[in-house]
N, C-alpha and C positions, 0 to 999 in steps of 0.2 A: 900668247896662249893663256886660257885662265889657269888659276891655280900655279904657275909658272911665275917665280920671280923673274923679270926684265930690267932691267937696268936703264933710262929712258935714254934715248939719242939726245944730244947737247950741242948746242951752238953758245958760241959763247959771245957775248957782248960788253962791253966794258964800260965804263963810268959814264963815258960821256957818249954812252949809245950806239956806240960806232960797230958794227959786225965783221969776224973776220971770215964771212962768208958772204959770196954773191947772191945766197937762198936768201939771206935777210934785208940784205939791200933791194934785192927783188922785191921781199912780201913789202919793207917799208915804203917803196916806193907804189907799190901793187895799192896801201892804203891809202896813205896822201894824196895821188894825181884820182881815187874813182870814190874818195871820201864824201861827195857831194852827191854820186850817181847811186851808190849802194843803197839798200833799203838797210835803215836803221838796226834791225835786229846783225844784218853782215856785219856791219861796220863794227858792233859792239863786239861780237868773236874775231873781228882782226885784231884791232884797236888794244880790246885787253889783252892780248896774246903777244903785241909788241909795244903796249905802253911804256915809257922808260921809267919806274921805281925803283931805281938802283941796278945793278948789275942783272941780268936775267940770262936765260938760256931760251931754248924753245926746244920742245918734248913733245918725243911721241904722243900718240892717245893712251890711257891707261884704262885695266879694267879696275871700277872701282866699287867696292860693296856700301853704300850706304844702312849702317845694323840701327834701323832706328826711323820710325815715318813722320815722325812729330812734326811742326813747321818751322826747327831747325834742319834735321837731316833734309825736306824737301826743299829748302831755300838752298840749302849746300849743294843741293845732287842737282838743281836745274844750274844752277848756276857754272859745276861742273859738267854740266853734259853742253851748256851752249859752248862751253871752251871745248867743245870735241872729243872728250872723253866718252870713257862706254860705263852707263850707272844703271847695278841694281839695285834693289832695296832688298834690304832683310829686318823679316819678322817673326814675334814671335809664333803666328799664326797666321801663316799665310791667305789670301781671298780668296775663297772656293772657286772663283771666275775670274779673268781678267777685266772682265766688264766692272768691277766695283773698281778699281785702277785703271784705267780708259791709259794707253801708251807711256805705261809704267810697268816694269818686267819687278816683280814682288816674289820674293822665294824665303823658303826658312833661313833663320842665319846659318845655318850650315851650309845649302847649298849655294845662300850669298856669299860667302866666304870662300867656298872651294873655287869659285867662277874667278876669281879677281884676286889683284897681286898686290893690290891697297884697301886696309879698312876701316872705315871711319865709325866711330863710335859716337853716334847718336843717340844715346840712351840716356834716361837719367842714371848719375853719378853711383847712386846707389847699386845698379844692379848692374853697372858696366861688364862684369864677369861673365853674364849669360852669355851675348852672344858667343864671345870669343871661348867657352866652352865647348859649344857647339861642332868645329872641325878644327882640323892640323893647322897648326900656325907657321912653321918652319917657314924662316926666310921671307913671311908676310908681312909689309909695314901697316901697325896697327896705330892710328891716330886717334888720341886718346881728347874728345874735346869735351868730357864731363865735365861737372863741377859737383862736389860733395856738396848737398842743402837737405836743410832740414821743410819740413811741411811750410815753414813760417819764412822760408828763403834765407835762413841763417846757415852760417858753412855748418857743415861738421867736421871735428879736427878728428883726426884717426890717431891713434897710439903713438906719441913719438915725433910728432909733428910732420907725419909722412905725406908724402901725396896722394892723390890717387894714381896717378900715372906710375910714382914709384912699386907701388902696390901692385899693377898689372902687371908689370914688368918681371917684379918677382914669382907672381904666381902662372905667368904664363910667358919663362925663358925663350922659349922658340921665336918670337915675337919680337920684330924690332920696333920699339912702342916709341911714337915722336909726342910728345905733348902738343896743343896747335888750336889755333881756331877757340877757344873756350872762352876768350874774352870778348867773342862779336854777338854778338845781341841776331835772334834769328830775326828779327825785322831788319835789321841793317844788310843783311844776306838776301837784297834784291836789288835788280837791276838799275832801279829808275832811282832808289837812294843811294846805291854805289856812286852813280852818275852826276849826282846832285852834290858831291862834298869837295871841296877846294881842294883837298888835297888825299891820298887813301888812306885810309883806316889800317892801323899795323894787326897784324898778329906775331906774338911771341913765340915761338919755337923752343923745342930744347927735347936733347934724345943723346944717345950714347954710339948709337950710330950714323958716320957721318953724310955715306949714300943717301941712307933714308930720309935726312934732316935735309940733304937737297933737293930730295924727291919733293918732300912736303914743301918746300919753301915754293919751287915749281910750282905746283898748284895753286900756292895761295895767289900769287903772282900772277897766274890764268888766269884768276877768277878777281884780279881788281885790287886784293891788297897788298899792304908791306909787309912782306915776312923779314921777322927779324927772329936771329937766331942767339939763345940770352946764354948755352950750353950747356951742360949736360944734363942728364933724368933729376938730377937731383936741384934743378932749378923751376922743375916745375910747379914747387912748392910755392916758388913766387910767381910763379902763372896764374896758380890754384887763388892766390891772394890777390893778387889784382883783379881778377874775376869778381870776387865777392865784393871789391871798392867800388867796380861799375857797377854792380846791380843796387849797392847803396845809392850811386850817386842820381841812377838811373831812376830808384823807386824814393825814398827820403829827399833823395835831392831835385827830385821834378823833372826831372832831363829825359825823361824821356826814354825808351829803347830801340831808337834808330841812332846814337850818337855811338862813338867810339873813339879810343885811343889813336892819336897821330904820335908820330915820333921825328921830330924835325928839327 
């Protein structure tokens, strides 16, 4: 139900892939023996949903509020709606019509927020407080994937060498805030480069609550990469900083913003 924290159902799988359920031996075998007959777009929502990247689970659907339409939040939210999830967006000003969003549900952050039990901050770094001003947060995991930059893409350090993640946390306790996602580049957030890399692209995690931190990890997992979890809020200060070293390496360094960090 929206607005309802859910806790997600879990299947647990172990190192060496192996499921202690017949549901996963089923779906694994569901994927391998019809992986040549499925049309492309199937195989990619089996496929990532039981790819093996270290230990995984498999999980309900979640409703998820994307606060943010840029062509990060929209690389995120398709890429979580092909994993089966349910995504709206929130803005600051929603389309007078859905015809200007053709099969995309767009509402204020507030009513994006109330609908969904996860929310993902797509904003820039600066004004990440708005959305989550906007409605009750109690018991919502808020996934914090800003990065504090200045106009010229340089960080900005906050008082004390804090995060931002830390920062939300404080100012909006209701809120189990995961740090996540803020080191992938929104062109590497599509299918056909997902697809294309030896091996997945990590994201860093780190939060104070540990449900949520498995929640988040779930998804990243859905959607194709390694979640790695580095621990608590107070580690996202090296989130916050490795973010800045890829956009160095990314724009000074020529590389490009489809590459990303592996951990292997």
């Amino acid at each position: 139900m929206a607005g309802r924290h859910r806790e997600p159902k879990v299947l647990n799988v172990n190192a060496n892939g192996q499921a202690s359920s017949s549901r996963a031996s089923f779906r694994a075998w569901l994927v391998l023996g019809f992986r040549m007959t499925l049309p492309k777009e199937w195989v990619w929502g089996l496929t990532r949903r039981t790819a093996l990247v270290g230990p995984q689970t498999w999980r309900s659907p979640m409703n998820i509020a994307i606060c943010g339409a840029g062509p990060f939040g929209r690389n995120l939210g398709a890429l979580l709606s092909l994993a089966g999830h349910q995504i709206v967006f929130g803005v600051r000003s929603p389309p007078a019509t859905s015809a200007e969003h053709p099969g995309i549900d767009v509402f204020h952050f507030a009513e994006s927020i109330a609908r969904s039990e996860v929310i993902v901050l797509a904003v820039p770094g600066v004004v990440a407080e708005v959305p989550l001003s906007a409605s009750p947060l109690a018991g919502k995991i808020v996934i914090d994937c800003t990065n504090l930059l200045n106009a010229d893409w340089t960080p900005v350090i906050l008082e004390g060498g804090q995060s931002n993640a830390e920062r939300l946390q404080a100012d909006f306790p209701a809120a189990r805030v995961v740090k996540g996602f803020n080191t992938v580049f929104a062109d590497m957030l599509q299918r056909e480069v997902l697809e294309a890399k030896p091996v997945p692209a990590a994201t860093f995690l780190c939060g104070e609550d540990a449900s949520a931190l498995s929640v988040v990890a779930g998804l990243a997992a859905d959607i194709g990469l390694n979640p790695i979890t580095v621990g608590g809020l107070s580690a996202a200060r090296y989130c916050e900083a490795l973010a800045h070293l890829h956009i160095q390496i990314a724009t000074n360094g020529g590389r490009g913003t489809q590459g990303g960090f592996a951990y292997v």
